[in-house]
GUNU-838545 format. One record per residue (C-alpha): residue in three letters; x, y, z. Coordinates in pm, whole numbers, always signed. Each point is the difference from the previous one (the first is absolute). Example, Ala and Ser with C-alpha at 12.3 -4.5 7.8 and 13.67 -1.06 7.14 Angstrom:
<sites>
+------+--------+--------+--------+
| code |   east |  north |     up |
+------+--------+--------+--------+
|  Ala |  +1230 |   -450 |   +780 |
|  Ser |   +137 |   +344 |    -66 |
+------+--------+--------+--------+
</sites>
This chain:
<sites>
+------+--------+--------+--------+
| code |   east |  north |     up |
+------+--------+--------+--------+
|  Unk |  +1964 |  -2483 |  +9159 |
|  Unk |   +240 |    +65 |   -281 |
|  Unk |   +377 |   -182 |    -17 |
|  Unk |   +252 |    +65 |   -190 |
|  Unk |   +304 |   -249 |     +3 |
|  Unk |   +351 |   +147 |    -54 |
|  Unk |   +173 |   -339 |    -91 |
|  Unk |   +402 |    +57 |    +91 |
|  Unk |   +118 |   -362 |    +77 |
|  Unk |    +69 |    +12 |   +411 |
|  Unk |    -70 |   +403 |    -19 |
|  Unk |   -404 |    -60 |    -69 |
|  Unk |   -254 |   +148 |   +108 |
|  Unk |   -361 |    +86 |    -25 |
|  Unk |   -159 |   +336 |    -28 |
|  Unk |   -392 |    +33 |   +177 |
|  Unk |   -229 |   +248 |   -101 |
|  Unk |   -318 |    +79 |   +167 |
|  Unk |   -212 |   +274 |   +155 |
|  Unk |    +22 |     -2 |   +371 |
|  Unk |   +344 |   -238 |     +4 |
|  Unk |   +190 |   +213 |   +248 |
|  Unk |   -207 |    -72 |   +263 |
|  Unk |   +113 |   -342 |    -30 |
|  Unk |   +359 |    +48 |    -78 |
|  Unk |   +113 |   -238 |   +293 |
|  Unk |   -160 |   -336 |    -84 |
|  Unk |   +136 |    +35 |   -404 |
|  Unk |   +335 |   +111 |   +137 |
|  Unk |    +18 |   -346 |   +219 |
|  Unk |   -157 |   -177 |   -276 |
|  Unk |   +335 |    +57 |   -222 |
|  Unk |   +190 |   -130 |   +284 |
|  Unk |   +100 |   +310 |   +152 |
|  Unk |    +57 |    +19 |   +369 |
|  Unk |   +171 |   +251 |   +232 |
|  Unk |    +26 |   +277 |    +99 |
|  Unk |   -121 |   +302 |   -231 |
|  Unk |   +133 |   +355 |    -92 |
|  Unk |   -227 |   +178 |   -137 |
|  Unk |   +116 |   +291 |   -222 |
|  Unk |   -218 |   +269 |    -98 |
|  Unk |    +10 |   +400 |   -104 |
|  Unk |   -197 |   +294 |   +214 |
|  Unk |   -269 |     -2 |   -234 |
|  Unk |   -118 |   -361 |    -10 |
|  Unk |   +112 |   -128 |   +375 |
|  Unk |   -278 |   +213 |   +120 |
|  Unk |   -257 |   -110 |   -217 |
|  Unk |    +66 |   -419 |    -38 |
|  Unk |   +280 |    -75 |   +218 |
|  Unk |   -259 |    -33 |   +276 |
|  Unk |   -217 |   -282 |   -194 |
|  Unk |   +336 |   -197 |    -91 |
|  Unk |    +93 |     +2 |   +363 |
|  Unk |   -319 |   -126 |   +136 |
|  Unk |     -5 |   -286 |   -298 |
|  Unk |   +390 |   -144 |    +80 |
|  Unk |   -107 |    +36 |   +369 |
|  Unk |   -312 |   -236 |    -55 |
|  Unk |   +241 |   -214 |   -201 |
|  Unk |   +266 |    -17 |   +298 |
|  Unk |   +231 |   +187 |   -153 |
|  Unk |   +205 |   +290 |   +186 |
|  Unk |    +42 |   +295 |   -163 |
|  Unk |   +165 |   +350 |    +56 |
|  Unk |    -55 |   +305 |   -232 |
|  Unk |   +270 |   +225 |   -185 |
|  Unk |   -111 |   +309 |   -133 |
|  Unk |   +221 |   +269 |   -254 |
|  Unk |   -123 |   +332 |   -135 |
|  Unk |   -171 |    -71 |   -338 |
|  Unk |   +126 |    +83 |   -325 |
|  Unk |   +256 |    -88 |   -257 |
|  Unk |   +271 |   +178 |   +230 |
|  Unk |    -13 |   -245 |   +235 |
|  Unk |    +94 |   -288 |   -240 |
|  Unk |   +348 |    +42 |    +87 |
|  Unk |   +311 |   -199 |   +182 |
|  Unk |    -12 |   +262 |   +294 |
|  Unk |   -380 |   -134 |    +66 |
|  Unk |   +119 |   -359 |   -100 |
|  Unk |   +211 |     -9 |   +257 |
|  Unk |   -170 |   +180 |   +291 |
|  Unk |   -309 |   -261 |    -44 |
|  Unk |   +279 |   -273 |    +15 |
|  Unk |   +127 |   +131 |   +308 |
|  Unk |   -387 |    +64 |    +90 |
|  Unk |    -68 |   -389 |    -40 |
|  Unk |   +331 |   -145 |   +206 |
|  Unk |   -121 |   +269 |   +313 |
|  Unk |   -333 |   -172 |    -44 |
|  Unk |   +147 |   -361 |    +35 |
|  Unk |   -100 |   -111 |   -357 |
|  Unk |   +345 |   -230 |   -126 |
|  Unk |    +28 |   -285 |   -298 |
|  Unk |   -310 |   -198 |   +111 |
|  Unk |   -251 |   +332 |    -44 |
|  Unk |   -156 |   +169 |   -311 |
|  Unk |    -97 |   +280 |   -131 |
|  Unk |   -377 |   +113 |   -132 |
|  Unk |    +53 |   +325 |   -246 |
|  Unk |   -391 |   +144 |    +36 |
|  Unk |    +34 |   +296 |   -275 |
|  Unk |    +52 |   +136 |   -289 |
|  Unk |   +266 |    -29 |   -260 |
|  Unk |   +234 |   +179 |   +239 |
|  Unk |    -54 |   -196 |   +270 |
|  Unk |    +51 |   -348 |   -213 |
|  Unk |   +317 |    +95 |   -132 |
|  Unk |   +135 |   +120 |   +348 |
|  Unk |   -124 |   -281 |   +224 |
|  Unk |    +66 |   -273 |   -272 |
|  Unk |   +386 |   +151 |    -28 |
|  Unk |     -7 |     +2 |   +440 |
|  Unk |   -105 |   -389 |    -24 |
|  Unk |   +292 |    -76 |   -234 |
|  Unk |   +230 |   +146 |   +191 |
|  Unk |    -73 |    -40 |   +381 |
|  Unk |   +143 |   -271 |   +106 |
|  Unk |   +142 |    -62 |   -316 |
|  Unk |   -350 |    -89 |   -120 |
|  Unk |   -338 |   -106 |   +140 |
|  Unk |   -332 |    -58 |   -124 |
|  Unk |   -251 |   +298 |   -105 |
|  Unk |   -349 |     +6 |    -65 |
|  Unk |   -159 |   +275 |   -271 |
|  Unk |   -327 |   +196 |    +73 |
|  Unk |    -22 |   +268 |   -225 |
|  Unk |   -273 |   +292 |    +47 |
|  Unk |    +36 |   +176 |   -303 |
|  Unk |    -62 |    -31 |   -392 |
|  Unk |   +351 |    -13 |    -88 |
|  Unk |   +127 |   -223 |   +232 |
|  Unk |   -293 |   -220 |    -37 |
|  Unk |    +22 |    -65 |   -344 |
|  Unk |   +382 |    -17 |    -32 |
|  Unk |   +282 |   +111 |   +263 |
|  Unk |   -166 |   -233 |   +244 |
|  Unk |   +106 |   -328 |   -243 |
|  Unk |   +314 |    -56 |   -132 |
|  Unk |   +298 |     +8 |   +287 |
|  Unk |   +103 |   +329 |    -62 |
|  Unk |   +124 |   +160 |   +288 |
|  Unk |   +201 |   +290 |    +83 |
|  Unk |    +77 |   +384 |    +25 |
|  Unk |    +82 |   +332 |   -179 |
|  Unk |   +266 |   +212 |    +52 |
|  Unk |   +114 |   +352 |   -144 |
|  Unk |    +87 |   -141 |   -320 |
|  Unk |   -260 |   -164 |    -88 |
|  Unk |   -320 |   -219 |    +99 |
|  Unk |    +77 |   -382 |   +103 |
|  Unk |   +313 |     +0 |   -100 |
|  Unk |    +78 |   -172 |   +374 |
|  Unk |   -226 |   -332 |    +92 |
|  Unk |    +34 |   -388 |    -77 |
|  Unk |   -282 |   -278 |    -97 |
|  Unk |   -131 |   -115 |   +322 |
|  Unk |   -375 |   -193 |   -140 |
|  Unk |   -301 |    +59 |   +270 |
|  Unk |   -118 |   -326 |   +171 |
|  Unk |   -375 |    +99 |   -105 |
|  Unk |   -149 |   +277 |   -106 |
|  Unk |   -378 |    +84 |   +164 |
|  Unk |   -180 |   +292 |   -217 |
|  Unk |   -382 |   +139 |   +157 |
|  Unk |   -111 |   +268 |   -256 |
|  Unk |   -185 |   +112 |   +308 |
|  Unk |   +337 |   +224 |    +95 |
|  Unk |    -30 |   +216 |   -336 |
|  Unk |   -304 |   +162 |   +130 |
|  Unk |   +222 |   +231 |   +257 |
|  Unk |   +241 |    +91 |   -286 |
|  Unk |     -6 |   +366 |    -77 |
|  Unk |   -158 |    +96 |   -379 |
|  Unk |   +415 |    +72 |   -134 |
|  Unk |   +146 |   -310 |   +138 |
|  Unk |   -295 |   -224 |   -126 |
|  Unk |    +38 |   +100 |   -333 |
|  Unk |   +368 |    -21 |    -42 |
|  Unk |    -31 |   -374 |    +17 |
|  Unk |   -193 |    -35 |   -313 |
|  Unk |   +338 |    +83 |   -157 |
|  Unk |   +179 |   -364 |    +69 |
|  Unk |   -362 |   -154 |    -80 |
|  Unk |    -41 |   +196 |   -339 |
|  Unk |   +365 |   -129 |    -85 |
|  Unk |   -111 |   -358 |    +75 |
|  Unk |   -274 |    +20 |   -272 |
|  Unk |   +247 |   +175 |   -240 |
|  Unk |   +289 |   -223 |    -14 |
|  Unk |   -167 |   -339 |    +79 |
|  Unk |   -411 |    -73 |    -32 |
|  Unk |   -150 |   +327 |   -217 |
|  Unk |   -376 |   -125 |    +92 |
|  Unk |    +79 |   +141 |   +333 |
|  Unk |     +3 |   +357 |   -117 |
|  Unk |   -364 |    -51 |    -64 |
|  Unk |    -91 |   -136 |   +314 |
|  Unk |   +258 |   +310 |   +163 |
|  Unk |   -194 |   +222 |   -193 |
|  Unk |   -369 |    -99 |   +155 |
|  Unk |   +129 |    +82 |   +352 |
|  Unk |   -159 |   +298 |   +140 |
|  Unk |   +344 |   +202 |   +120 |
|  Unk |    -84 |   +101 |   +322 |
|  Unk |   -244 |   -282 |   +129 |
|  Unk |   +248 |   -165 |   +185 |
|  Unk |   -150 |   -281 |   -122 |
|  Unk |   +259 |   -312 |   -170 |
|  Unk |   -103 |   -286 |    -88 |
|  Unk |   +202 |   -267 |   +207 |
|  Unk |    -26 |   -227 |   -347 |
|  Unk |   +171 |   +326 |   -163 |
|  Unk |   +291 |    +61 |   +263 |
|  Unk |    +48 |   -412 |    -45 |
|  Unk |    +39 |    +15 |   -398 |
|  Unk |   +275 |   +325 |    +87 |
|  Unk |   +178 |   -254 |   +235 |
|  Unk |     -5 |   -300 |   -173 |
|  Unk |   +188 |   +224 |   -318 |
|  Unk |   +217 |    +77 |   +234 |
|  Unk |    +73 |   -325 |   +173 |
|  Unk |     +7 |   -190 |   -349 |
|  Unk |   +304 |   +241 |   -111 |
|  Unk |   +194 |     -8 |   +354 |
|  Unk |    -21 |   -372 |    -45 |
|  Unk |   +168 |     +2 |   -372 |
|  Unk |   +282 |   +255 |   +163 |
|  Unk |    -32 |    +21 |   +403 |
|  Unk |   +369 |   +156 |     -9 |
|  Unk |    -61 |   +224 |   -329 |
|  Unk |   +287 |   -144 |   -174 |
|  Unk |   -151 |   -102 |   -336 |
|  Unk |   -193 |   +262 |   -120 |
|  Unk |   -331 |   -118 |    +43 |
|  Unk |    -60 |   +227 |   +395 |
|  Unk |   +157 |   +281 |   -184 |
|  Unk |   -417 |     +4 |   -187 |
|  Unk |   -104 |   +141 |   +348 |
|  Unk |   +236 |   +323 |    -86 |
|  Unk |   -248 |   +139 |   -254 |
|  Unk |     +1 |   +415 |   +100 |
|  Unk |   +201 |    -90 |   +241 |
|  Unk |   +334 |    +95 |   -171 |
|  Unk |   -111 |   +381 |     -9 |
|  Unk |   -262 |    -18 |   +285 |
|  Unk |   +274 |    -80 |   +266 |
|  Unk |   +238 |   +305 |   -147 |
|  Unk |   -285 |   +177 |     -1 |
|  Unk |    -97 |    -77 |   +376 |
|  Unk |   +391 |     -9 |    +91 |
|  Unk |    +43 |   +383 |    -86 |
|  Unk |   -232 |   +133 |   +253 |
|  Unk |    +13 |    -64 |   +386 |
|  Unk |    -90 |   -330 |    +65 |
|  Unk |   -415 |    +20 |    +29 |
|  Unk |    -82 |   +316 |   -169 |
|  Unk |    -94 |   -183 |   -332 |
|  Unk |   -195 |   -336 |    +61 |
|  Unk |   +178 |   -360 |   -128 |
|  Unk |   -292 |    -25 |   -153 |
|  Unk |    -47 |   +302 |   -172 |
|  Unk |   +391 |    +48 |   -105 |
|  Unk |    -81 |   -348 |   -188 |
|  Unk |   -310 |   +118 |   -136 |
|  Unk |   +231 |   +326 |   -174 |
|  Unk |   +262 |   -318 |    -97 |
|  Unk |   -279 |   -209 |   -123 |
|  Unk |    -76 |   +311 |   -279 |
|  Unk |   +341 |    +30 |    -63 |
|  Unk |    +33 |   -409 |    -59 |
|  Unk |   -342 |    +31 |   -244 |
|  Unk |   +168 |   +266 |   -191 |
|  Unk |   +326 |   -196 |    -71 |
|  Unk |   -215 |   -297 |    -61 |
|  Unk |   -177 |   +179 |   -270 |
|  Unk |   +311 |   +145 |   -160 |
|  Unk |   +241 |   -311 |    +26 |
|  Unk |   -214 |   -321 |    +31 |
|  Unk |   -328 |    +30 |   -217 |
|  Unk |   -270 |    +22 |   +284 |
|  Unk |   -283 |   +192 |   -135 |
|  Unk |    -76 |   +363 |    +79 |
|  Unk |   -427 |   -117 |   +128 |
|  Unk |   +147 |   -255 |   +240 |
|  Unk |   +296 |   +269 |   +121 |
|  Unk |   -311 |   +204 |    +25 |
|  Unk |   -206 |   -228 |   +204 |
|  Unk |   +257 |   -105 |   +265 |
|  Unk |    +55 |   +428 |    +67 |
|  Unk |   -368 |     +4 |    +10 |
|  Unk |    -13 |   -232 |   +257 |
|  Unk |   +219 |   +203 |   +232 |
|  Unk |   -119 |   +295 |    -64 |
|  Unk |   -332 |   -164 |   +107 |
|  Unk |   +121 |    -93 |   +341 |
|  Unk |   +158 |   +348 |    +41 |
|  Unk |   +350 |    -61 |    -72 |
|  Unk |   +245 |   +218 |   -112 |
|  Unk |    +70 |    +26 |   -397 |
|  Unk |   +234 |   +360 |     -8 |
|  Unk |   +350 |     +6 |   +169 |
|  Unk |    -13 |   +317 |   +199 |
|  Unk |   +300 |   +275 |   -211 |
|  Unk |   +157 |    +51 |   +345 |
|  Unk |   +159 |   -349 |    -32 |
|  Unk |   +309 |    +19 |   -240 |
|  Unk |    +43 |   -248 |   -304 |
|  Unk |   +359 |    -52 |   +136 |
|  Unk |    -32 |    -56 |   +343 |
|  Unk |   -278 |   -278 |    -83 |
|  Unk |   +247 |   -148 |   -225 |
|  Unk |   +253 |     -6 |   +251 |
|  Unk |   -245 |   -183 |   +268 |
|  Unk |    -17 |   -248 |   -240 |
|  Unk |   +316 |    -63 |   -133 |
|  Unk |    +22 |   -176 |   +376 |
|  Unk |   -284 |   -208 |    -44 |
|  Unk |    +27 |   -366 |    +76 |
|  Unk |   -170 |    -24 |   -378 |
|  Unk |   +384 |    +70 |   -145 |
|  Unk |   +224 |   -281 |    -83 |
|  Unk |   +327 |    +94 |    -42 |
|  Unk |    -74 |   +358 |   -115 |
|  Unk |   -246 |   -107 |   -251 |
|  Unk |   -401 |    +51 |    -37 |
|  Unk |   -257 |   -270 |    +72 |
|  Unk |   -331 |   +128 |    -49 |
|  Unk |   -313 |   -175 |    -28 |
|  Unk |   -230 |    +80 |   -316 |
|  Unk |   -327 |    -88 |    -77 |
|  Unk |    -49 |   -120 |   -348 |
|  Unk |   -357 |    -12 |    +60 |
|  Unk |   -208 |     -4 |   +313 |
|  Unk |    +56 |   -315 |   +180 |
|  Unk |   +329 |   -113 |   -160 |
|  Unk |   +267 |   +174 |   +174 |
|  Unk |   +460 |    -59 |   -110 |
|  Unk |   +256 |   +160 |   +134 |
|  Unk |   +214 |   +188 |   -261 |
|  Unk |   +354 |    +97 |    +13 |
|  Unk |    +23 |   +203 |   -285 |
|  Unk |   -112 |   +352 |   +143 |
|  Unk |   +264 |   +256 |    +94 |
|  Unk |    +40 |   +311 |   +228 |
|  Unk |   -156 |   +287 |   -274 |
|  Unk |   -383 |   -297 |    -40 |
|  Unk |     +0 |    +62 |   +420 |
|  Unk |    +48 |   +376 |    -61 |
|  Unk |   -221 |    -29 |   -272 |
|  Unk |   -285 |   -196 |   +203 |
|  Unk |    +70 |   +249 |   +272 |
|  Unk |    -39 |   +347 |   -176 |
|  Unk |   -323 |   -197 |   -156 |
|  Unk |   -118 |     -3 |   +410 |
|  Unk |    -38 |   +393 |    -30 |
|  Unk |   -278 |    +16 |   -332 |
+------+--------+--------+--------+
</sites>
């Protein structure tokens, strides 16, 4: 087994990795002192394929559980399916003592991690994420919460998971799109923090389905080192995990919630964030070129479809939580692995980065 330790002080706790782990979910949930009752939150998609196995394993541990199920997709990630699952879990009997196991994706992180902090004015949640993305970054970290018209996660708190149990097992069942979107958040790992990675990135065969548990450990333990040095993102140093995120979320923001993949929306901000790094911080055109080679290779998106306007993008963004006080922070790579956050772009570099989406 791989463990990752998120050190935050009374907040701690450990992340497990290993193949086969959700069938023994229940005696690592007691093991970090958990107890109660359990609500387990879960999309249409994955309930049907794991929520089964999690069930049996709290059962065997002598833990009660009761299952809560929304329609998958980013549309559901909102406060009208926030607070139908709270209602959901006070019908069910679940109240301060009981927690709440998010078995998902990204998605379902954000939205059962923002139901934990909130229920009851807060109880304890447990992370087990099924896909790439959530895996290797939503999953660790705190973040919680849920979009709304204007813009993605612009309503949610910190609320820190209790432990986080990963089984690379789950990505098997993920459809060919949503398994490669994921390779987005672990590409921008590599770029703005440990550049040996893109090598190792790069040796994957794309659609095995096949991740090294070492390799989804060295993704979290990036993670977890930078959530420790800024758990509440107020000094700059969380702001790193933005990198194509700036663009990718205005980008994702201007169509219907779902129709273009987190994932791949970063992978079009990711080009856009390479292309300003070239022009305004000195990283050099071959590694630019080997990060977009990278997700071309796992079949991401690299040209920003014509149908989306320049000025509704920049609109989506102009809300971003990534604007202080009207002005830009946007993280640049001045070369692969050593990643700043700059406040010296303006609006016309984002058009500029954005009209360079189209070539």
């Amino acid at each position: 087994m791989h463990e990752v330790s998120v050190d935050l002080a009374e907040r701690s706790y450990q992340v497990l990795i290993e193949e086969g782990l959700l069938a023994h979910a229940g005696r690592h949930i007691l093991a970090a002192g958990l107890t109660g009752k359990v609500a387990i939150i879960s999309d249409s998609t994955v309930a049907p394929l794991h929520a089964a196995t999690l069930q049996a394993s709290l059962e065997a541990a002598g833990l009660h559980s009761t299952l809560h199920v929304f329609p998958a997709g980013e549309a559901s990630k909102s406060l009208g399916v926030a607070e139908h699952l709270c209602s959901a879990l006070a019908a069910a009997g679940h109240d301060r003592k009981s927690m709440v196991v998010a078995l998902g994706g990204g998605v379902v992180g954000d939205l059962a991690g923002f139901v934990a902090s909130i229920f009851y004015r807060g109880i304890p949640f447990v992370q087990i994420p099924t896909t790439i993305v959530s895996l290797v970054d939503s999953s660790v970290g705190g973040k919680t919460g849920v979009n709304i018209s204007e813009g993605k996660n612009l309503v949610g708190c910190f609320h820190q998971p209790r432990l986080v149990l990963i089984d690379p097992h789950t990505l098997r069942t993920l459809p060919a799109r949503e398994y490669h979107e994921g390779f987005a958040e672990a590409i921008k790992h590599a770029a703005i923090r440990d550049a040996s990675m893109l090598t190792d990135l790069a040796a994957l065969d794309p659609d095995s389905r096949e991740v090294p548990a070492a390799l989804i450990a060295r993704n979290i333990a990036i993670k977890a080192r930078i959530v420790e040095a800024d758990e509440h993102e107020t000094l700059g140093i969380r702001a790193l995990l933005n990198f194509g995120h700036t663009i990718g979320h205005g980008i994702e923001a201007s169509r219907p919630y779902g129709e273009i993949l987190h994932g791949e929306a970063i992978s079009l901000g990711i080009r856009a964030a390479l292309y300003l790094s070239e022009k305004h911080a000195g990283l050099g055109p071959e590694e630019a070129r080997s990060i977009l080679a990278l997700l071309e290779k796992f079949h991401l998106p690299l040209l920003l479809e014509e149908s989306i306007p320049t000025s509704l993008i920049l609109e989506k963004l102009s809300r971003d939580k990534k604007f202080s006080h009207g002005s830009i922070r946007f993280v640049l790579l001045r070369r692969a692995g050593e990643a700043f956050v700059d406040a010296s772009l303006r609006a016309h570099d984002l058009r500029e980065a954005i009209e360079h989406l189209r070539q």
